[in-house]
Each structure stands twice: as structure tokens, then as C-alpha cells.
N, C-alpha and C positions, 0 to 999 in steps of 0.2 A: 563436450567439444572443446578443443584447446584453440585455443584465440593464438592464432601468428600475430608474429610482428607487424605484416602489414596491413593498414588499416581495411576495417570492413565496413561497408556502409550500409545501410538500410533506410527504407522510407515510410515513414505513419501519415497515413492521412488525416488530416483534423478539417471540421467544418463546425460553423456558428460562429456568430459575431465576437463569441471570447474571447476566439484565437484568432491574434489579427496574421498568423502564419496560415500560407497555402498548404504546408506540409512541413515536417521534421526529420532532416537528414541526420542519424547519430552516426558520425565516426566513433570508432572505439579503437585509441592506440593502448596498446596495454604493454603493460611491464614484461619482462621476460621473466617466461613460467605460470603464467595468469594463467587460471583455468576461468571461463567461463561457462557456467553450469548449465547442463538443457533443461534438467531440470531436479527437486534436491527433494523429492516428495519418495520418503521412505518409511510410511507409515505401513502397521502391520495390518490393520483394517483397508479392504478392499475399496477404493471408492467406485469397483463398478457394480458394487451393489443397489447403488442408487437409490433406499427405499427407508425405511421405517420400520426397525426390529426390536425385536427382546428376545430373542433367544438367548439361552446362557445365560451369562452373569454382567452382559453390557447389553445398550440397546444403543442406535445413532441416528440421527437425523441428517440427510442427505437432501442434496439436492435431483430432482427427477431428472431420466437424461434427456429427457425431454422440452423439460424446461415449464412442467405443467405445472400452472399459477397452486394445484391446488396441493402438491406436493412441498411448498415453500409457503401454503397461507399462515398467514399470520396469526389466525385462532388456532387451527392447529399446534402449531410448535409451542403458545401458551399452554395449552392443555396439556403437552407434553411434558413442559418446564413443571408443572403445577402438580405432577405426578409425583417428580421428585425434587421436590421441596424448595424450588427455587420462587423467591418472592418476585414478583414483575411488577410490584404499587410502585416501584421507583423509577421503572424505565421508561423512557420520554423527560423525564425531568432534571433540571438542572442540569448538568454533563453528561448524564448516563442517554446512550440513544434507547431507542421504543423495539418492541417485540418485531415488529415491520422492516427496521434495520436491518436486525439480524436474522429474517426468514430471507430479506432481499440477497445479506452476504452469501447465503446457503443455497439458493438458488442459481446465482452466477459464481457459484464455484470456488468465494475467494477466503470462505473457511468450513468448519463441518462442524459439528459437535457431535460428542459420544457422553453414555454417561456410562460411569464403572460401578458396576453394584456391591462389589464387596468393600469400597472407600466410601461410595452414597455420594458420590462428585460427578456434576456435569461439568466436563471440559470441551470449551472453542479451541480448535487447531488455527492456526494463523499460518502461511509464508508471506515474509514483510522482506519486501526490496528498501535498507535505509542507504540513504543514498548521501555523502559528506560532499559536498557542493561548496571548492575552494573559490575563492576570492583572485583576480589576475597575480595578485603579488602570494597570494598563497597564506598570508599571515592573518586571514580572519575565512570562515566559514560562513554558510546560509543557516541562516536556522529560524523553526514556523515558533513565531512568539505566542499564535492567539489564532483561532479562528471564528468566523462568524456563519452561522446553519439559518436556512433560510428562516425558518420560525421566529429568528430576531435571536434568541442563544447564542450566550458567548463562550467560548471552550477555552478555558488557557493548555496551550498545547509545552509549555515549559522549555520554548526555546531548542525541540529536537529536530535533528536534519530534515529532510526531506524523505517520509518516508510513505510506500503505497503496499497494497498489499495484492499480492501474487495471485494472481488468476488461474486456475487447474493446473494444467501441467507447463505452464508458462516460464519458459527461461527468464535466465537474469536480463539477458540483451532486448529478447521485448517488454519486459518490464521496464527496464530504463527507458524505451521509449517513448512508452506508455504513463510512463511518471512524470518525465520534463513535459509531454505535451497535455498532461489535464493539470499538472500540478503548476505549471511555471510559462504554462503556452501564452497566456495574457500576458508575460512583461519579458517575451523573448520578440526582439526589431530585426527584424531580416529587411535587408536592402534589397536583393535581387529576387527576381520572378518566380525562382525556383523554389523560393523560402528555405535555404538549406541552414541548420545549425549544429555545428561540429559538438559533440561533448566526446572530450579525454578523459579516458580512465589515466589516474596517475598512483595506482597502487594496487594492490592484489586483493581481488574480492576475498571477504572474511565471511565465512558460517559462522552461527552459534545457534544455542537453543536459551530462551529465556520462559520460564513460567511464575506467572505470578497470580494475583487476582486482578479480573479483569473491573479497570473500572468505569466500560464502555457499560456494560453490560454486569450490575452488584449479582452477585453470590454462583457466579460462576467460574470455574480456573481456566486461566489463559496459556495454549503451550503456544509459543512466537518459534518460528524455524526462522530465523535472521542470516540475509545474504546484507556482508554491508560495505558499498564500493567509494572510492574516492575518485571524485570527476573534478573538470571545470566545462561548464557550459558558458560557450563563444559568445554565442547573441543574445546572453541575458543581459534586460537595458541598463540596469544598476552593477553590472561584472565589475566591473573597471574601478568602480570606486572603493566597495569593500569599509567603508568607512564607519560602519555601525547607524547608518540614516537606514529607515524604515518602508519599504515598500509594500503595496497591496496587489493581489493575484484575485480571481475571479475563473468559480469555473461551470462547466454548463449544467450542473446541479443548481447551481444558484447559491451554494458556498464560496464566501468569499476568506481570503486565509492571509493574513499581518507576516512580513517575514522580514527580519534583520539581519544584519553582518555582526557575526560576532569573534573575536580573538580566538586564534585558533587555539584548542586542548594539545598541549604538548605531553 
């Protein structure tokens, strides 16, 4: 869908003491020529299979469309993993998340894995909304220095934007919603009743594909389908300053996440 000129608005609802917002209003003014995407999932594997295969020479682990706990259990997909040869003594610990994690990603939808039997590679598929969150004056960015996961773990997250990861067939536009309200809902101050908060697109959403090793999850390959947009959001409380001081976000996981202003990348 091609984003007009003039602005569109929409409304997320957010609840819990997190978010001290009734709701988040995103404007989106976009550049002339923006496409914003419904959706950018052009994999050859069907996701309405929904299930747990090997035929051929791949098998993939899906989430059920039902959403049934036992299509996404967590001893399952171990056993799966254990098949072909992926070691899991590491997950849970230090940075890397737990088997639980990633049956939960699987489950709601916001990644898949397949494994390819003539490489002997299990790959997680990823779509990651990264998001460059300008500063008022535009000459410094947002970026997550450090996170904190309820277990007490601390993740260095290396200063990357703000980014979330895409849910089924989820466009860019409700991702962005969806981003600034779990990601950034704790340190946006709405004055009025309505809790409205404008975010500008001020450049043309970018695709890419990045694949590397993942190191949420050791001895699996990561393909990343990357949409990645430049905003500024209005009612964040620290916007204005941009100064490279340090603020802290909170969200209803119980992840708490460090984020700085830092000199924008020219």
C-alpha cells in the first residue's frame, strides 16, 4: 500500500501501569514515494502448513494455527533441535535465551525455523522492524545500550536502534505501533486525555536481508528480512534533549532496557 502524502493515523491500545499512555496515536507523514509495506514475507515455504515435517530433504517447525501449547512445547522443539545436532547446554545462559524463548517466538508467529538437509543447517527466519529514532535537532539518534531480563541478566545490546520483531503477516505501519508502545510506552508524557503521540517518518523505509549466526540462540543460522524506517517520536520525555544522558524504559514482561542518544551515523 502506498502511504499518500497525507497523514494517516491509527490507534493501539496499551493497558498496565507501564504505560503511563491511554493509547498511541502514530501519524505517519512520509516522503514522497514511501512505500509502506503490508507485508514483505516472501518465503518459498508455506507458513500455512502449520506443523512439523521431514519430508524431502528439509523439515520446519511451525507454530500450530491454533495456537496449541503443545505444537510450540518446549521439550518438543529440544528434541527436534537434538536431532540435528544443535547443542542447547548453552541456552538460558549468559546472553543466549532458553529453548522456551524460542518455542514462545514460534508460537506467536514472529519467527519459524526450518532445517536444510543437504547443508545439516537449522535456520530461524526473522522480520525485524529497526526503527532510527531522531533526536528534535536530528543530529543525534536513540539507541538500546543494554538490557535487563527479569532473571536479573544483563544483555549488552551494542547501542542498536530500536528494533522489534514482526509478527505474521504484520505490516510496517502496525509494527511501528507496536514498537513505540511496548518498546518506548514507559518514557512517552502525553498531556491530554486522548494520550495521542505523533511519530514522523522522515525517510523511505529500506529492506534488506542480513544472515549471520545467531547469538540469541549458539549453533543456529539467522536469516533477518530487515524493514528499516527513520522517525521522530513527539511525546518521547527525553526527545528534546538528545544530549547523550541515559534513560531507562520498562515493559510488561518485566524487561527493563538502558537507551542513549547518540551522534547521528553520517
Amino acid at each position: 500500500a502506498i502511504c499518500p502524502s497525507r497523514i494517516m493515523s491509527a490507534r493501539v491500545r496499551s493497558t498496565g501501569a507501564w504505560c503511563r499512555c491511554k493509547s498511541v496515536r502514530v501519524s505517519l507523514t512520509c516522503c514522497a514515494g514511501a512505500i509502506m509495506s503490508s507485508s514483505s514475507r516472501s518465503r518459498g515455504d508455506s507458513m500455512d502448513s502449520y506443523n512439523l515435517s521431514s519430508g524431502g530433504g528439509a523439515a520446519a517447525f511451525f507454530p500450530g494455527s491454533s495456537g496449541d501449547a503443545q505444537v510450540g512445547d518446549a521439550a518438543q522443539l529440544s528434541a527436534w533441535l537434538a536431532q540435528r545436532n544443535i547443542d542447547i547446554s548453552a541456552y538460558g545462559k549468559n546472553s543466549a535465551k532458553s529453548v522456551e524463548d524460542l518455542a514462545r517466538e514460534i508460537q506467536y508467529q514472529e519467527s519459524s525455523i526450518s532445517y536444510d538437509a543437504k547443508h545439516k543447517r537449522v535456520t530461524r527466519r526473522v522480520r525485524v522492524l529497526s526503527v532510527i529514532v531522531e533526536s528534535e535537532s536530528t543530529q543525534t539518534t536513540l539507541a538500546e545500550a543494554c538490557q535487563f531480563l527479569p532473571d536479573g541478566r544483563r544483555r549488552e545490546r551494542g547501542n542498536l536502534p530500536l528494533s522489534e520483531k514482526m509478527v505474521g503477516d504484520e505490516n510496517v505501519q502496525q509494527a511501528l505501533e507496536r514498537a513505540v508502545k511496548e518498546e518506548l510506552g514507559s518514557a512517552l508524557s502525553l498531556e491530554d486525555d486522548d494520550g495521542d503521540a505523533q511519530i514522523t517518518l522522515t525517510g523511505k523505509p529500506v529492506e534488506s536481508t542480513e544472515t549471520r549466526e545467531s547469538h540469541s540462540y549458539p549453533g543456529i543460522h539467522c536469516e533477518y528480512n530487515v524493514v528499516t524506517v527513520t522517525a521522530r517520536v513527539g511525546a518521547l520525555v527525553p526527545f528534546s534533549a538528545g544530549d547523550g544522558q541515559a534513560f531507562e524504559t520498562s515493559e510488561a514482561n518485566g524487561h527493563r532496557t538502558q537507551w542513549i542518544w547518540i551522534p547521528k551515523a553520517m
